[in-house]
C-alpha positions in Angstrom: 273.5 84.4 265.7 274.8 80.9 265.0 277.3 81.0 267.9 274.7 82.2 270.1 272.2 79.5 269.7 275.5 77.1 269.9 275.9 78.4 273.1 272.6 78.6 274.7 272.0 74.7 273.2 275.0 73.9 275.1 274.2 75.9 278.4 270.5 74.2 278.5 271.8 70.8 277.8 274.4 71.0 280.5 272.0 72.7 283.3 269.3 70.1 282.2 271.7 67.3 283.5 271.9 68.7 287.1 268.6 67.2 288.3 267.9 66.3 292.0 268.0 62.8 293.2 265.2 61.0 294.1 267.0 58.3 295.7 266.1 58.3 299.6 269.4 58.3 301.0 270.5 61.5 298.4 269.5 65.1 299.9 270.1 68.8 298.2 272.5 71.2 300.1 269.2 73.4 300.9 267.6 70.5 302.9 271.0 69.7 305.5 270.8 71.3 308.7 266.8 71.4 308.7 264.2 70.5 311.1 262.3 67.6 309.5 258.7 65.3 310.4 259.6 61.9 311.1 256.8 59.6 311.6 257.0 55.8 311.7 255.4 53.0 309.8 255.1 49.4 308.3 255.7 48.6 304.8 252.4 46.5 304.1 252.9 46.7 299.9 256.2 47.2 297.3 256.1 47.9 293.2 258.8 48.7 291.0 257.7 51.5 289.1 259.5 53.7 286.2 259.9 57.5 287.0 259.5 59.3 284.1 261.9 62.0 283.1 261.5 66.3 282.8 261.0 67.3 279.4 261.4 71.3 279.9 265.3 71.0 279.1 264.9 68.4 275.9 261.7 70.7 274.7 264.5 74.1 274.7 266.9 72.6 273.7 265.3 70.7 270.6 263.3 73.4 270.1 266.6 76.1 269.5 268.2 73.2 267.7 265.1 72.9 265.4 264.7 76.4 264.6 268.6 76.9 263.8 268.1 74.1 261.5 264.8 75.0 259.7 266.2 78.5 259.4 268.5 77.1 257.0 266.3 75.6 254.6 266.0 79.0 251.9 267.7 81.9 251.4 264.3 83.7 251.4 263.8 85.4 254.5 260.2 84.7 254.3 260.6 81.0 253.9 263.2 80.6 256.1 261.4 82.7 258.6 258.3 79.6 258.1 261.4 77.0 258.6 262.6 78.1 261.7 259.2 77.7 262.8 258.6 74.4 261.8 262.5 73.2 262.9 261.7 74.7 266.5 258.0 73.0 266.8 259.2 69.6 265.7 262.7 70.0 267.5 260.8 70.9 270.7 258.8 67.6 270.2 261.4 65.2 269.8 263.9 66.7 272.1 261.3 66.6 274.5 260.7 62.9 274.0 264.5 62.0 274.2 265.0 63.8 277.1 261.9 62.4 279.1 263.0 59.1 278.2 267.0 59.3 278.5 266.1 60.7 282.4 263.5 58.3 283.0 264.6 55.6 286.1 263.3 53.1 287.9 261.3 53.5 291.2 259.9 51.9 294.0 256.2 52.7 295.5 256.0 51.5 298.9 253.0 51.6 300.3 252.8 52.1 304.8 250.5 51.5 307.5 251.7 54.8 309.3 251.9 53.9 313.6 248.9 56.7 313.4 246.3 54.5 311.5 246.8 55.9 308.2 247.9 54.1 305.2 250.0 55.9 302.7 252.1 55.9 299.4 255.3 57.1 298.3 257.2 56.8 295.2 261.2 57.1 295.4 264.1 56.3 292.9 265.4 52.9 294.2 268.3 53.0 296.2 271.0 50.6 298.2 268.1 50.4 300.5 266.5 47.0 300.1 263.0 47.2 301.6 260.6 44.0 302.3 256.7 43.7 303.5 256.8 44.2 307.2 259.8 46.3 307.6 260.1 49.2 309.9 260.7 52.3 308.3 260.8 56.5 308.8 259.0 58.8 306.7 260.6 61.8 306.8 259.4 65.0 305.4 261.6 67.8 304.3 260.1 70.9 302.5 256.9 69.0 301.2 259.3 66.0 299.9 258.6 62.5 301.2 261.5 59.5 301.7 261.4 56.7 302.9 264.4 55.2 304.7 264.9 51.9 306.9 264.0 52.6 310.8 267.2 52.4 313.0 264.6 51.4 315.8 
């Protein structure tokens, strides 16, 4: 039982790593060679924001972590029954934590006066892309995901 929670820690803690970018020049394989919207705009407002991290991986992996742990705590297999439960609930809390903030980066709102009178916002992961108020840029739209890139125009 030991080596199986050793591996599935392991497993979830390697998978967790493999997030997508949200850097606007970084695409998945699943969104090359697709039809995307590409609509034009101004940049009329720029914050640097902080993109907080997932915490489904940290929460399963702290949580198997916690209950291998607290499953060690008596040889009683009702108490160690009551540890494993504790171990898991305050493994899945802090693992959680770590992992939202170890994955957290830094972002960029921009905020566009779109060429068809509308004004919106998008939040990306900052990139080599250096962006100023009054630049030119695309929005382009890929299954419901939103980047913003400098306009070759």
């Amino acid at each position: 039982m030991k080596k199986f929670i050793l591996v599935v820690t392991f497993v979830c803690f390697f998978t967790s790593c493999a997030n997508s970018s949200l850097k606007p020049d970084t695409y998945d394989r699943d969104s090359s060679q697709r039809i995307s919207s590409v609509l034009y705009g101004e940049v009329v407002s720029l914050k640097i924001v902080s993109i907080e991290g997932e915490t489904k991986s940290g929460t399963i992996v702290g949580g198997l972590v916690g209950a291998a742990a607290g499953s060690q705590v008596s040889d009683s297999k009702p108490e160690s029954e009551i540890g494993a439960v504790i171990g898991g609930a305050i493994g899945a809390t802090i693992g959680g934590n770590v992992s939202k903030n170890i994955q957290s980066v830094e972002g960029i709102q921009l905020t566009i006066n779109m060429d068809d009178g509308r004004t919106i916002s998008v939040v990306q992961e900052i990139s080599d892309y250096e962006f100023e108020v009054g630049d030119l840029v695309e929005v382009i739209t890929i299954k419901g995901r939103t980047r913003i890139s400098p306009s070759g125009a």
